[in-house]
C-alpha positions in Angstrom: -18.4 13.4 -69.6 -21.7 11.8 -71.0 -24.5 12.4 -68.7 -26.7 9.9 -67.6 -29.5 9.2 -69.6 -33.3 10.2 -68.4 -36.2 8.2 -69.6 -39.1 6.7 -68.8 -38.7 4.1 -72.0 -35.2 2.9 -70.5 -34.4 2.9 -66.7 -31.0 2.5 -64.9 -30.5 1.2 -62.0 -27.3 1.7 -60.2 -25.7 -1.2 -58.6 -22.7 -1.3 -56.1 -19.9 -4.0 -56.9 -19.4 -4.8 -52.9 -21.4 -3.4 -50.6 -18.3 -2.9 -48.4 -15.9 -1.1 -51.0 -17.2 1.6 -52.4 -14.2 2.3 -54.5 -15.5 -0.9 -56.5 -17.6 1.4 -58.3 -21.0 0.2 -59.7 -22.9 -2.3 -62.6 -25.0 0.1 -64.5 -28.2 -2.3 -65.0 -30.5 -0.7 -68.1 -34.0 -2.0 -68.2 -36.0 -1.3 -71.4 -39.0 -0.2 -70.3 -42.1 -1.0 -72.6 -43.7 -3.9 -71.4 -47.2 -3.1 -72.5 -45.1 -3.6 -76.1 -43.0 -6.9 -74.8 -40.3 -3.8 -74.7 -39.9 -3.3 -77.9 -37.1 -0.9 -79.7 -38.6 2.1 -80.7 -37.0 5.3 -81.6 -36.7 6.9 -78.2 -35.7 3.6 -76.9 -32.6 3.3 -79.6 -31.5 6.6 -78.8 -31.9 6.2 -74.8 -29.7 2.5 -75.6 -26.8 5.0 -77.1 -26.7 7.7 -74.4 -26.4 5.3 -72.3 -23.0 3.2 -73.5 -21.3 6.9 -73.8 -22.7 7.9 -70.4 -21.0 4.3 -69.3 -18.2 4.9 -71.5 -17.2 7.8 -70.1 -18.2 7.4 -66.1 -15.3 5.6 -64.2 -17.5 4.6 -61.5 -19.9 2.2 -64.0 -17.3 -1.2 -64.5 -20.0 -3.4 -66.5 -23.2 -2.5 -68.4 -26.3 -5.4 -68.0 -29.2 -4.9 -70.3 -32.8 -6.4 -69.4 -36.4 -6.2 -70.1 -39.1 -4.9 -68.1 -41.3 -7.2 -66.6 -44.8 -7.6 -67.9 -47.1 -5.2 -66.1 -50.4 -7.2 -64.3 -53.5 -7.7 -67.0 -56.4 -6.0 -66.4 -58.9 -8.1 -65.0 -60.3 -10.9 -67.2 -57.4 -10.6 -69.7 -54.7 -12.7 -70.2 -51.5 -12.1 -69.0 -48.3 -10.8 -71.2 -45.5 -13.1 -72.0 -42.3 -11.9 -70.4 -39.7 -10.5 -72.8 -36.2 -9.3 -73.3 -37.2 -7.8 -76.2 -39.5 -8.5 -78.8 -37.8 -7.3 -81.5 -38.3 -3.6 -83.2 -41.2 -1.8 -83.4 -42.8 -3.0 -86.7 -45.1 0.4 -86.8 -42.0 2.5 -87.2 -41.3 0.5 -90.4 -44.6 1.7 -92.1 -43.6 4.7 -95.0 -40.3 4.0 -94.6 -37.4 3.7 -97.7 -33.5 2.7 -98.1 -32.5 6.5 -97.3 -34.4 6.6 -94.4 -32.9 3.4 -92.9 -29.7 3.8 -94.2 -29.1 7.1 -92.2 -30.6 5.3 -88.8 -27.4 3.0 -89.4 -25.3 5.5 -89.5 -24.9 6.0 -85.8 -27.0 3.0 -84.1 -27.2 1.5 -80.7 -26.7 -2.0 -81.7 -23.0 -0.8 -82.6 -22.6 1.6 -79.4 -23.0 -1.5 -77.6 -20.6 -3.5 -79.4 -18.4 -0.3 -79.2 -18.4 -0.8 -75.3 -14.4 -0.9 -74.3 -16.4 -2.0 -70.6 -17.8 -5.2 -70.2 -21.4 -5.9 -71.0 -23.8 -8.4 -70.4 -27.7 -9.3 -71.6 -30.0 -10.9 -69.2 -32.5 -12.2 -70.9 -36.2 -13.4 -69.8 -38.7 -14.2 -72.2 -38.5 -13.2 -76.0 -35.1 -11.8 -77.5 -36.4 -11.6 -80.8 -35.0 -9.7 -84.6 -33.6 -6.0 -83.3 -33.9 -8.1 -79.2 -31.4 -10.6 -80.1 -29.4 -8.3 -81.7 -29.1 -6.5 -78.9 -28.3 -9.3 -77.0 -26.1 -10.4 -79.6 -24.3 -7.3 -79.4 -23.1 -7.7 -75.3 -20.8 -9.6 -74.5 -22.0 -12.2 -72.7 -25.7 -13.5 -72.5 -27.1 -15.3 -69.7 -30.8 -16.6 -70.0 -33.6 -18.2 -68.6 -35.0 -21.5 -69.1 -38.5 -20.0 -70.4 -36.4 -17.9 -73.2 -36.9 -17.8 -76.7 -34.4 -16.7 -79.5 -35.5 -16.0 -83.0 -34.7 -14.0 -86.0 -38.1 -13.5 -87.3 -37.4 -10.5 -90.1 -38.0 -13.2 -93.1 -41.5 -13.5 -92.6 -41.7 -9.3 -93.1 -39.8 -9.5 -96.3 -36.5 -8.3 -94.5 -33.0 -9.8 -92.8 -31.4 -8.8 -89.5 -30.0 -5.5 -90.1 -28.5 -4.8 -86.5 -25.6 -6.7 -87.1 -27.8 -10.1 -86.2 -26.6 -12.3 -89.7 -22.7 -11.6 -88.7 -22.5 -12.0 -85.1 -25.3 -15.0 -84.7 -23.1 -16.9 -87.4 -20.0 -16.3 -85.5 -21.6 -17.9 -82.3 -23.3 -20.6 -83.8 -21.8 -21.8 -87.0 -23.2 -20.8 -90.8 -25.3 -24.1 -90.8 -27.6 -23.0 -87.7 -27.3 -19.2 -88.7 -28.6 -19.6 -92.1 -31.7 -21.9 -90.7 -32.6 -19.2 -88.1 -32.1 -16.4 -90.6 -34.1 -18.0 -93.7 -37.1 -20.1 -91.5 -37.6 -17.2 -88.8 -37.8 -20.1 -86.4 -37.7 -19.8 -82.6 -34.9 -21.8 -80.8 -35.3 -23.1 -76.8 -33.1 -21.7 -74.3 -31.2 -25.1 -73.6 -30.4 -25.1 -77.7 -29.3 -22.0 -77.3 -26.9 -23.0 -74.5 -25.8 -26.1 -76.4 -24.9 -24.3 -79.6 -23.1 -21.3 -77.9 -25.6 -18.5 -78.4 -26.0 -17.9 -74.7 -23.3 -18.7 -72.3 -25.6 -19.8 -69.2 -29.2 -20.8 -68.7 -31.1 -21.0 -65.1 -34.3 -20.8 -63.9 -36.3 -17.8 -63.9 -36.2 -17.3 -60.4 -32.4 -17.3 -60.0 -31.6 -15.0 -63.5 -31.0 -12.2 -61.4 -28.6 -13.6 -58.9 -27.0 -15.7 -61.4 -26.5 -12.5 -63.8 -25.4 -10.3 -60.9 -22.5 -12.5 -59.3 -21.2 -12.9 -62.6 -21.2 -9.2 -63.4 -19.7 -8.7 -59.5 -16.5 -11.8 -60.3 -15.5 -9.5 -63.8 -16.1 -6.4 -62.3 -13.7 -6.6 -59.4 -10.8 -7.6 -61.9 -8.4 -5.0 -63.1 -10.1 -2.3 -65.4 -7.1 -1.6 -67.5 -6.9 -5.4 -67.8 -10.2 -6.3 -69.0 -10.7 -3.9 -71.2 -6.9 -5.4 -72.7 -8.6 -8.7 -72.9 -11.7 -7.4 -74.5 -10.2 -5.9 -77.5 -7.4 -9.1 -77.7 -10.7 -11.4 -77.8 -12.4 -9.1 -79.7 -9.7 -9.2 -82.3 -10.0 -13.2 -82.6 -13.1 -12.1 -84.8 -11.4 -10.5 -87.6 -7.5 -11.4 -87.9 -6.4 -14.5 -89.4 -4.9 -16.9 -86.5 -1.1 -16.0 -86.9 -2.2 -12.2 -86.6 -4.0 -12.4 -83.5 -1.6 -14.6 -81.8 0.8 -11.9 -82.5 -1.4 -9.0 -81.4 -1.9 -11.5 -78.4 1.7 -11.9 -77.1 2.1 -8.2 -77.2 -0.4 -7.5 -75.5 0.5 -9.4 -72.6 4.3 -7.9 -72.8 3.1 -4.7 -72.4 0.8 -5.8 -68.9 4.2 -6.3 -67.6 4.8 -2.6 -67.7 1.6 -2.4 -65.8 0.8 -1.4 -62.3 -2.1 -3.8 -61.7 0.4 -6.5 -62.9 2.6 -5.9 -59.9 -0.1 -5.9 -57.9 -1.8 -8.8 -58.7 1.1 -11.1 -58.7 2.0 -9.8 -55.2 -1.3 -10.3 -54.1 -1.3 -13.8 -55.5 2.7 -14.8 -53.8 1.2 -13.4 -50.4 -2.1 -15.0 -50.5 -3.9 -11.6 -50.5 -6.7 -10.1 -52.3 -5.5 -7.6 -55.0 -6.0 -3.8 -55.1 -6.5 -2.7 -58.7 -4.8 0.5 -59.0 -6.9 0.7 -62.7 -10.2 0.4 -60.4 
């Protein structure tokens, strides 16, 4: 088993599913922790990001990752006050010196992917900024619920670069070529309630009720069948790169071999009697 990750650039907060069952097991919530730098990815922070998804990969307890940012830390006295962020984007000093070979082997194993990689469900919670190597990490969960105040933006053009955490493919599969390009090539920040319309984010709410809104989401998918979601996650997952005929395919068998399933019987027992289901696959 993983262990659990220790670090003061990413903090995890362990979260019970219902108070009352215990056997639930728990929401891992990770907080990227450098507010003073509008939490941006840095090295230690990329590396934290991956022991974490094995550590929740690998821990039966943990049903569903959530990713935040730290809050901004009060301003010293007479200075202005941070902007809350998800995440800003990478840290652009870590770029300084650096050539193909260097970034090339960073890709080789990066967190961006260990995310995506996640058989559990994930989800981003995003306040403030989810900018270049942010969004991508946003882009990367599952599902992203957001704040009014939040802004989205792929911003690499104006260093002379292009998303390179998987940012160009997934934001184009959300949003359409036509808005992906125009983020991509103008660096341009888009508005929270865009970013609802056009399917970027699936929710937005006011600040004040992120949490709670995030939380009894991540509560209503963890208390479903494990086995089952994490079927439905790779079936939906699939829908990304089979043609139509082949997915529908991979689809139907899926849900043939459910019927072989435990949680199957127990869920359509609970639902004839009116009764809550106990997953066996907690």
């Amino acid at each position: 088993m993983a262990e659990r990750p220790d670090t003061d650039e990413l903090l995890i907060e362990e979260v019970a599913v219902d108070d009352e069952d215990a056997s639930l097991g728990i929401l891992a919530v990770a907080t990227i922790n450098r507010p003073d730098k509008l939490n941006a990815l840095n090295q230690q922070v990329y590396s934290a990001i991956k022991q974490t998804c094995a550590w929740v990969e690998s821990e039966d307890r943990v049903r569903l990752l959530i990713f935040r940012g730290a809050e901004p830390n009060p301003p010293p006295e007479g200075k202005r006050a941070k902007p809350k962020s998800f995440v800003a984007g990478a840290d652009i000093s870590e770029f300084l010196g650096k050539g193909s070979d260097d970034i090339r082997k960073s890709f080789a194993n990066n967190a961006w992917e260990a995310i995506w990689n996640l058989s559990k469900p994930s989800i981003a919670m995003i306040d403030g900024f989810a900018l270049g190597g942010g969004l991508e990490v946003a882009l990367s969960c599952d599902i992203r619920i957001s704040s009014v105040d939040s802004r989205f933006a792929t911003p690499e053009i104006n260093l002379g670069l292009i998303p390179g955490g998987g940012g160009t493919q997934r934001l184009a599969r959300l949003v359409g070529y036509g808005k992906a390009i125009e983020m991509v090539m103008s660096g341009e920040m888009v508005g929270a309630e865009e970013a609802v319309a056009l399917g970027l984010v699936n929710h937005v709410c006011q600040s004040s009720e992120l949490e709670e809104t995030t939380m009894k989401l991540a509560r209503n998918i963890a208390s479903k069948s494990a086995h089952t979601l994490k079927v439905a996650k790779q079936v939906v997952r699939s829908s990304l790169e089979r043609p139509l005929n082949e997915g529908v395919a991979l689809e139907a068998e899926a849900f043939a071999e459910l019927f072989d399933s435990e949680d199957k019987e127990i869920g359509v027992k609970a639902f004839l009697e009116r009764e809550k289901a106990v997953w066996k696959n907690r």
